[in-house]
DSSP file (Angstrom, degrees, kcal/mol; ACC not computed):
  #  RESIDUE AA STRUCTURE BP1 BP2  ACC     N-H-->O    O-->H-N    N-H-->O    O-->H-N    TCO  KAPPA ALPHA  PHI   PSI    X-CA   Y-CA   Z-CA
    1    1 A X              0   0    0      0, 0.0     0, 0.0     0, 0.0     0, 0.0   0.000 360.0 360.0 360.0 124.2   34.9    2.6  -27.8
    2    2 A X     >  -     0   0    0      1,-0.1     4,-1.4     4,-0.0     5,-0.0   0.022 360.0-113.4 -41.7 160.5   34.9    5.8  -26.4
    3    3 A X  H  > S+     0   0    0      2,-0.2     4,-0.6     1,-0.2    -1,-0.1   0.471 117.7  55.0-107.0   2.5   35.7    6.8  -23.0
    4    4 A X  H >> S+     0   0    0      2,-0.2     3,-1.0     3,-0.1     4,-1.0   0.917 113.7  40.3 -72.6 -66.0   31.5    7.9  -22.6
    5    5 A X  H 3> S+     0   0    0      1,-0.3     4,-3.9     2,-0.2     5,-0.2   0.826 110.7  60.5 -73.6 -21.0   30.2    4.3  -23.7
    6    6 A X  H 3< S+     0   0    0     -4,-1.4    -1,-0.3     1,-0.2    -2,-0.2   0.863 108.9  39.7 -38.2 -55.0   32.9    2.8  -21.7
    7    7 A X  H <X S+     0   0    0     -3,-1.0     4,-0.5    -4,-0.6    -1,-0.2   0.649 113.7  56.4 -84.0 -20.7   31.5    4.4  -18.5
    8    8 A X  H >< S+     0   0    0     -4,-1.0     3,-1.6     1,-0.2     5,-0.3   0.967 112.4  39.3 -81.7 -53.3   27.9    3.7  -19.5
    9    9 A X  T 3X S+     0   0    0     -4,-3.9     4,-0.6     1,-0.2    -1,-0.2   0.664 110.9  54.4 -77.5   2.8   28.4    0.1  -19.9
   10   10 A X  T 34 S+     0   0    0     -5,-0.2    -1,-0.2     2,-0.2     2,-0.2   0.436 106.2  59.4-117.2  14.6   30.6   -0.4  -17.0
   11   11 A X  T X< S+     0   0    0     -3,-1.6     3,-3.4    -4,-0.5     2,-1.4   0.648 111.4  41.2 -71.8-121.3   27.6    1.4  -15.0
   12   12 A X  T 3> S+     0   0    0      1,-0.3     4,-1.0     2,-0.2    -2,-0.2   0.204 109.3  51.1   7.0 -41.4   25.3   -1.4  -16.1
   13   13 A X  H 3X S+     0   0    0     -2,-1.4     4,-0.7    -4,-0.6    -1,-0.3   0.794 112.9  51.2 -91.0 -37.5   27.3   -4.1  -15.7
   14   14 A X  H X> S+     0   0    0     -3,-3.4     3,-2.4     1,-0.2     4,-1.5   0.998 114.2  42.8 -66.8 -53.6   27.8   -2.5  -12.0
   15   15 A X  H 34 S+     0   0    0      1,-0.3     3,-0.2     2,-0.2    -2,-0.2   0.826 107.6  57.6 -52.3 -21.8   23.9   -2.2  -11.3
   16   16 A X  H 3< S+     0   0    0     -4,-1.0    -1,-0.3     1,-0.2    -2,-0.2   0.590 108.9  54.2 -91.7   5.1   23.0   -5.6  -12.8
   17   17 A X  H << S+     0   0    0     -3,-2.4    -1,-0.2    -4,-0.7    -2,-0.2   0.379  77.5 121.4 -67.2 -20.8   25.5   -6.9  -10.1
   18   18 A X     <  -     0   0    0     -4,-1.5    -3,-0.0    -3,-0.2    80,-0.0  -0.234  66.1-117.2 -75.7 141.7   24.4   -5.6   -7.3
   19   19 A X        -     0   0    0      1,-0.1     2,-0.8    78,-0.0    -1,-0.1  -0.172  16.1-139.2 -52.3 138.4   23.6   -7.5   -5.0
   20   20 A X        -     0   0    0     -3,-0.1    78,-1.6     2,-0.0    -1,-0.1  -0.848  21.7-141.2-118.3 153.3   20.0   -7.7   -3.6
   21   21 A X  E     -A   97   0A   0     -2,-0.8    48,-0.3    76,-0.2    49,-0.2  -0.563  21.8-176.6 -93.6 143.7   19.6   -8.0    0.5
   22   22 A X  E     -A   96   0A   0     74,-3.4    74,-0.7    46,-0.1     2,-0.4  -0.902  17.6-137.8-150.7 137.0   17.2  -10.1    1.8
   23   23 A X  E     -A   95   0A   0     44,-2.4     2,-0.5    -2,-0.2    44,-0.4  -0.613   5.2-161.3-100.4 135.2   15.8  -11.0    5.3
   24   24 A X  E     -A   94   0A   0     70,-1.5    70,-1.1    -2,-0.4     2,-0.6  -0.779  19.2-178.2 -88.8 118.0   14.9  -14.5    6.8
   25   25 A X  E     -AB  93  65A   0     40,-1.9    40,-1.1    -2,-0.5     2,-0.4  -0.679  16.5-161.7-121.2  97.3   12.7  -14.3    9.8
   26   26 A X  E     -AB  92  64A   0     66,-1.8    65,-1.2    -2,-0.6    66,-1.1  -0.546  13.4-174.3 -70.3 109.1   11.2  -17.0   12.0
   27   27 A X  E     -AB  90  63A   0     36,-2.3    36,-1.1    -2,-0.4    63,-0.2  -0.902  30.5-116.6-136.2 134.9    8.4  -16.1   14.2
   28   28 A X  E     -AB  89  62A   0     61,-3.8    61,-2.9    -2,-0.5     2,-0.3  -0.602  35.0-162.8 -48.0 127.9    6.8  -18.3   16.8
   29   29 A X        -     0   0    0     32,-0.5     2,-0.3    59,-0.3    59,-0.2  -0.829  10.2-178.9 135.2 118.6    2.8  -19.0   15.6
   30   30 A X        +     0   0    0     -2,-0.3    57,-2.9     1,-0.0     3,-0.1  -0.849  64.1  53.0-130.4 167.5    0.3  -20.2   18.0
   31   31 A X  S    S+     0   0    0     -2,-0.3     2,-0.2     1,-0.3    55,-0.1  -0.106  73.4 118.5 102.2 -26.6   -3.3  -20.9   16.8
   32   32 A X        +     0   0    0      1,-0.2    -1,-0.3    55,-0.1    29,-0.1  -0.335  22.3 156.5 -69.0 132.9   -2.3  -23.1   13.8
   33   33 A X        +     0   0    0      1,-0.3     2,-0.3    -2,-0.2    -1,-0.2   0.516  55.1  19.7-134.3  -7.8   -3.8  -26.3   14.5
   34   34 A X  S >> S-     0   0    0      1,-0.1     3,-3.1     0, 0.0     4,-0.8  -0.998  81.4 -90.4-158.5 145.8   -4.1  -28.0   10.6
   35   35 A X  H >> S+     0   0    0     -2,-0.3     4,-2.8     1,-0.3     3,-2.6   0.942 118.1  68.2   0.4 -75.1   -3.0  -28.1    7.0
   36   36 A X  H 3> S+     0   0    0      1,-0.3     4,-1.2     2,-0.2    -1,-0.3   0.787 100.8  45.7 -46.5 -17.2   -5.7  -25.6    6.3
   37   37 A X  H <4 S+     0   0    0     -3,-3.1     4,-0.5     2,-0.2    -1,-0.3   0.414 108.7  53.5-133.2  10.7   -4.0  -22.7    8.4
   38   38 A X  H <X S+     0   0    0     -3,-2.6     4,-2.4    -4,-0.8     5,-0.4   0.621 108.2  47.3 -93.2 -12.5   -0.8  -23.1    7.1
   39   39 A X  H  X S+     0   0    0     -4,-2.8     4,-2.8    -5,-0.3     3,-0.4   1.000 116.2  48.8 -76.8 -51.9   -2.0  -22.9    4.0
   40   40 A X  H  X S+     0   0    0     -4,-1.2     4,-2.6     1,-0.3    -1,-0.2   0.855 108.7  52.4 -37.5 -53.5   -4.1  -19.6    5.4
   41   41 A X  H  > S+     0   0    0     -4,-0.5     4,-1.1     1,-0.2    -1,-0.3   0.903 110.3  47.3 -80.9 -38.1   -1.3  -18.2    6.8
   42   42 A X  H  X S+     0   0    0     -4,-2.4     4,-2.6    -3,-0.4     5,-0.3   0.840 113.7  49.2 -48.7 -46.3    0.9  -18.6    3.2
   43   43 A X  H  X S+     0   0    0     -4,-2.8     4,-1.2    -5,-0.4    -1,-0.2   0.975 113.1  42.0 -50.2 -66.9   -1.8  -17.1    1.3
   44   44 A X  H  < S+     0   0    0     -4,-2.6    -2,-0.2    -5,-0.2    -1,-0.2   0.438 118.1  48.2 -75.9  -9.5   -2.3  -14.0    3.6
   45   45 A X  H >< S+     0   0    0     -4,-1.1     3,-1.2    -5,-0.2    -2,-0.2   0.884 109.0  57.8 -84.1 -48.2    1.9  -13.5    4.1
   46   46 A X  H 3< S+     0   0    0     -4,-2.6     5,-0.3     1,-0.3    -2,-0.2   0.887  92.0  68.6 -47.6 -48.2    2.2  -13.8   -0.1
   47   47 A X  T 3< S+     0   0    0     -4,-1.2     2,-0.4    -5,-0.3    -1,-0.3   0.655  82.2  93.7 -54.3  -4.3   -0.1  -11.0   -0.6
   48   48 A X  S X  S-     0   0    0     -3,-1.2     3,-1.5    24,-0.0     2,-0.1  -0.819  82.5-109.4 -97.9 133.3    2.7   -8.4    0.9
   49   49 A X  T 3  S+     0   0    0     -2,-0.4     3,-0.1     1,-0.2    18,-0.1  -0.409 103.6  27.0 -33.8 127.5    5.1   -6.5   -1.4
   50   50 A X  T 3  S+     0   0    0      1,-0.3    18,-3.9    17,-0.1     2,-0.4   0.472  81.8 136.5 112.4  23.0    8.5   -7.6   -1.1
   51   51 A X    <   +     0   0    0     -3,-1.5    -1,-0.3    -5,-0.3    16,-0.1  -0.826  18.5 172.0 -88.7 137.8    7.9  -11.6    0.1
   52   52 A X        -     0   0    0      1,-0.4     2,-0.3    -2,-0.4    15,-0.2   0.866  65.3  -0.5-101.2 -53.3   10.1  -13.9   -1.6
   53   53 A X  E     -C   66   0A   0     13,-0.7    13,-1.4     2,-0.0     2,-0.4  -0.982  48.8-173.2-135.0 150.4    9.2  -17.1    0.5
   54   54 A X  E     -C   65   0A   0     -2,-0.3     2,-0.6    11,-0.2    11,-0.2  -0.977   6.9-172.7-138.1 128.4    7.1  -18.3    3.4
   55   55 A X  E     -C   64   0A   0      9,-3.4     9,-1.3    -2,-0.4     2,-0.5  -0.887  14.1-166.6 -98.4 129.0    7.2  -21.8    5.0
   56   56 A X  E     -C   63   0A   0     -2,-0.6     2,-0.5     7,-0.2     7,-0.3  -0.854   9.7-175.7-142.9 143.5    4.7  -22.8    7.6
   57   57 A X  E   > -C   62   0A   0      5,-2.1     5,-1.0    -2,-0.5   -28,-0.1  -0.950  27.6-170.8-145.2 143.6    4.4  -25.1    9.7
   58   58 A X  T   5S+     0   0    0     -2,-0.5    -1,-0.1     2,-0.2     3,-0.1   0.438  89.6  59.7-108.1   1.3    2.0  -26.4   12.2
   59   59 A X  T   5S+     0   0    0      1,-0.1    -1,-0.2     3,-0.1     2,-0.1   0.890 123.3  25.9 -57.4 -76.8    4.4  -29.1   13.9
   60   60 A X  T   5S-     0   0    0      2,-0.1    -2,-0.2     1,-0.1    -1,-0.1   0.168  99.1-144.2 -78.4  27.5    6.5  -26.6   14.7
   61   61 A X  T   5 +     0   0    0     -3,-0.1   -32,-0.5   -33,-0.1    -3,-0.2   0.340  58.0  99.2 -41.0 100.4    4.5  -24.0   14.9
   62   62 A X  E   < -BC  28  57A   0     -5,-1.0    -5,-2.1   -34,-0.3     2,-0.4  -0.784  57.3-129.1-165.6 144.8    6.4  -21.5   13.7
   63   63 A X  E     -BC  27  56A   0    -36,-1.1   -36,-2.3    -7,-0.3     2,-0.5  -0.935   5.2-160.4  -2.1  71.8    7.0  -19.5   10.2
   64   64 A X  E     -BC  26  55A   0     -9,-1.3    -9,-3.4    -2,-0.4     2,-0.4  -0.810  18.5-178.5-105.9 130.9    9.9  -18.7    8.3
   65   65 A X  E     -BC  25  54A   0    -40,-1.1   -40,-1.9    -2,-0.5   -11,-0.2  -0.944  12.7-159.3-117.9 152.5    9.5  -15.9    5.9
   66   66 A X  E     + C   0  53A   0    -13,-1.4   -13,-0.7    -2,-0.4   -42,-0.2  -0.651  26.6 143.1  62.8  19.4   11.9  -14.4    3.6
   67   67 A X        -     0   0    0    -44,-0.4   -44,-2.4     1,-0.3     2,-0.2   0.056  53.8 -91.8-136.5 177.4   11.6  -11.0    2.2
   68   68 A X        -     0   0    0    -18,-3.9    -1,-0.3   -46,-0.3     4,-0.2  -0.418  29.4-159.5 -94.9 172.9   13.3   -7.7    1.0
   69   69 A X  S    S+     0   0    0    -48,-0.3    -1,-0.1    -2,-0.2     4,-0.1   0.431  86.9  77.8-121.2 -27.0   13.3   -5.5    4.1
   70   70 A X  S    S+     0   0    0    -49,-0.2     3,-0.1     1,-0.2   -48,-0.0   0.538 110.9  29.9 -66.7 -11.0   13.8   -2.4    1.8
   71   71 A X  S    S+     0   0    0      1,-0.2     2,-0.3   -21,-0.2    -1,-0.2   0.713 126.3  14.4-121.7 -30.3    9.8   -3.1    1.3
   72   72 A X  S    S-     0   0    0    -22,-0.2    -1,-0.2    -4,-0.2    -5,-0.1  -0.877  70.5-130.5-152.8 121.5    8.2   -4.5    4.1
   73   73 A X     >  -     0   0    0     -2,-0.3     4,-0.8     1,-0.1    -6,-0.1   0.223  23.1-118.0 -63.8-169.8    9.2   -4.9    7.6
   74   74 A X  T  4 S+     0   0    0      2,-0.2     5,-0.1    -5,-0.1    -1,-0.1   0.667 117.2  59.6 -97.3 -24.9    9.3   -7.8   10.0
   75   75 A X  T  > S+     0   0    0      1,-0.2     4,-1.5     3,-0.2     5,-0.2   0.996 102.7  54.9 -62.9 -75.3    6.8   -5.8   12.1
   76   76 A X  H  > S+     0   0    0      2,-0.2     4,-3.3     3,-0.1     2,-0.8   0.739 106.9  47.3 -17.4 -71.8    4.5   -5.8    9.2
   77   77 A X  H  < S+     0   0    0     -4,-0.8   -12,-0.0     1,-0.3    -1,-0.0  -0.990 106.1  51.2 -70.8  99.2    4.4   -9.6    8.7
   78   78 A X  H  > S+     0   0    0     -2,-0.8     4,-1.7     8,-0.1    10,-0.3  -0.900 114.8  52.9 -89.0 -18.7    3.8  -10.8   12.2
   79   79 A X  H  X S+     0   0    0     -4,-1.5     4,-3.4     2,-0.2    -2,-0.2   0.932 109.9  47.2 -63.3 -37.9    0.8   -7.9   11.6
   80   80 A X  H  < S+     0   0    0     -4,-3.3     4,-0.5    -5,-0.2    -3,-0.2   0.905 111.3  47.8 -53.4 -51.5   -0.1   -9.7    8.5
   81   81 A X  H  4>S+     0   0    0      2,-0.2     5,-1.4     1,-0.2     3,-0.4   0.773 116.0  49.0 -71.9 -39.7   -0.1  -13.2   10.4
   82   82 A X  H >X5S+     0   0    0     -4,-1.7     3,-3.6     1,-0.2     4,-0.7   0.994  97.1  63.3 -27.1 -74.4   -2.3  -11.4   13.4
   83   83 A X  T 3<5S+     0   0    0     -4,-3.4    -1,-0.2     1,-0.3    -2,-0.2   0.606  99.9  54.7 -51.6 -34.4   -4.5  -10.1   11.4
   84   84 A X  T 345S-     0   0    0     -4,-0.5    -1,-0.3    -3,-0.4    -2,-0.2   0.325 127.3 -89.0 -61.3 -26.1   -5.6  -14.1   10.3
   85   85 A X  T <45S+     0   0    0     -3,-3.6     2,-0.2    -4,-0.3    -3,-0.2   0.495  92.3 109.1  81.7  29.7   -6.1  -14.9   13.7
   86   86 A X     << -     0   0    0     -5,-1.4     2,-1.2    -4,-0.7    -1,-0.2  -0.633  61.4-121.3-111.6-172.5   -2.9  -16.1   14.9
   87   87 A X        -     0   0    0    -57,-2.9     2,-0.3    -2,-0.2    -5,-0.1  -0.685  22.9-176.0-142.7 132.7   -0.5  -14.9   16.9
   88   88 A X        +     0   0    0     -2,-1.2     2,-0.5   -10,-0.3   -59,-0.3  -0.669   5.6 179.0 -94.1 134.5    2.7  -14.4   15.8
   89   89 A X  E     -A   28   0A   0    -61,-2.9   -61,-3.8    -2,-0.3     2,-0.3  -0.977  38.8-113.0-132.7 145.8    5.9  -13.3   18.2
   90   90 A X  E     +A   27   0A   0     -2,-0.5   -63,-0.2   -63,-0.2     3,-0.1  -0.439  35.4 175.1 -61.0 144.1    9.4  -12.9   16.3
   91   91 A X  E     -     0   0A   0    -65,-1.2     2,-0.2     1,-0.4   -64,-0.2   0.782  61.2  -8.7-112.1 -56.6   11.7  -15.3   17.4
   92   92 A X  E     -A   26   0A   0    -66,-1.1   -66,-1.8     2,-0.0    -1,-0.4  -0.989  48.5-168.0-156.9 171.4   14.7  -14.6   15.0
   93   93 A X  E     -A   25   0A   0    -68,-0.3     2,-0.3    -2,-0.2   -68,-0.2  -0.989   9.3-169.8-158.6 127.9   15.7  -12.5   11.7
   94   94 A X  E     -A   24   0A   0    -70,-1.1   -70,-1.5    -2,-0.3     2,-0.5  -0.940  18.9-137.3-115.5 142.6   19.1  -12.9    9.3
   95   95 A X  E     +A   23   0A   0     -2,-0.3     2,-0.3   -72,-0.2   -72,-0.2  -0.946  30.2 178.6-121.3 132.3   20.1  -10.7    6.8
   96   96 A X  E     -A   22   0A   0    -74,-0.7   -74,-3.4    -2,-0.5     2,-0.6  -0.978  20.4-135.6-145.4 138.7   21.5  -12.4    3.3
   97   97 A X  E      A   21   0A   0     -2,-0.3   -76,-0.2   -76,-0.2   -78,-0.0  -0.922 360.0 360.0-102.9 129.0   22.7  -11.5    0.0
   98   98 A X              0   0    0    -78,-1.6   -77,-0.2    -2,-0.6    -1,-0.1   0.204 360.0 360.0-108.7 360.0   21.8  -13.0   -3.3
């Protein structure tokens, strides 16, 4: 192996390692009163670039979403969750690698 393909495959092997960052965010949700608007509110968060997961729930009404950060902010998603007719205020946000 040449000292060329060497550096091309031990490029590769570094990008398909990196790591990819991802943020968890909780945000407080008032308005949810039933099954039927968490399900609203999952639907209308899934539709954004760069969500990986959304829990909701209307016991606790509150949200935890999941997403890349490199695509869509936190701002964004409590806009998203607005826009639905709730009202969303951040509560708290973690940053994680997979």
């Amino acid at each position: 192996m040449n000292h060329f393909n060497f550096m091309a495959l031990f490029f590769i092997s570094s990008v398909s390692l990196a790591k990819e960052q991802t943020k968890t965010c909780i945000y407080d949700v008032s308005g949810m009163t039933c099954a039927s608007c968490e399900l609203t509110l999952r639907v209308a968060v899934n539709k954004l670039d760069g969500i990986s997961e959304i829990k909701a729930s209307t016991g606790k009404k509150s949200a935890t979403v999941v997403f890349n950060p490199k695509k869509i902010t936190s701002e964004k998603i409590a806009e998203k969750i607005n826009s639905v007719g709730y009202q969303a205020k951040l509560n708290k946000c973690q940053k994680q690698e997979t």
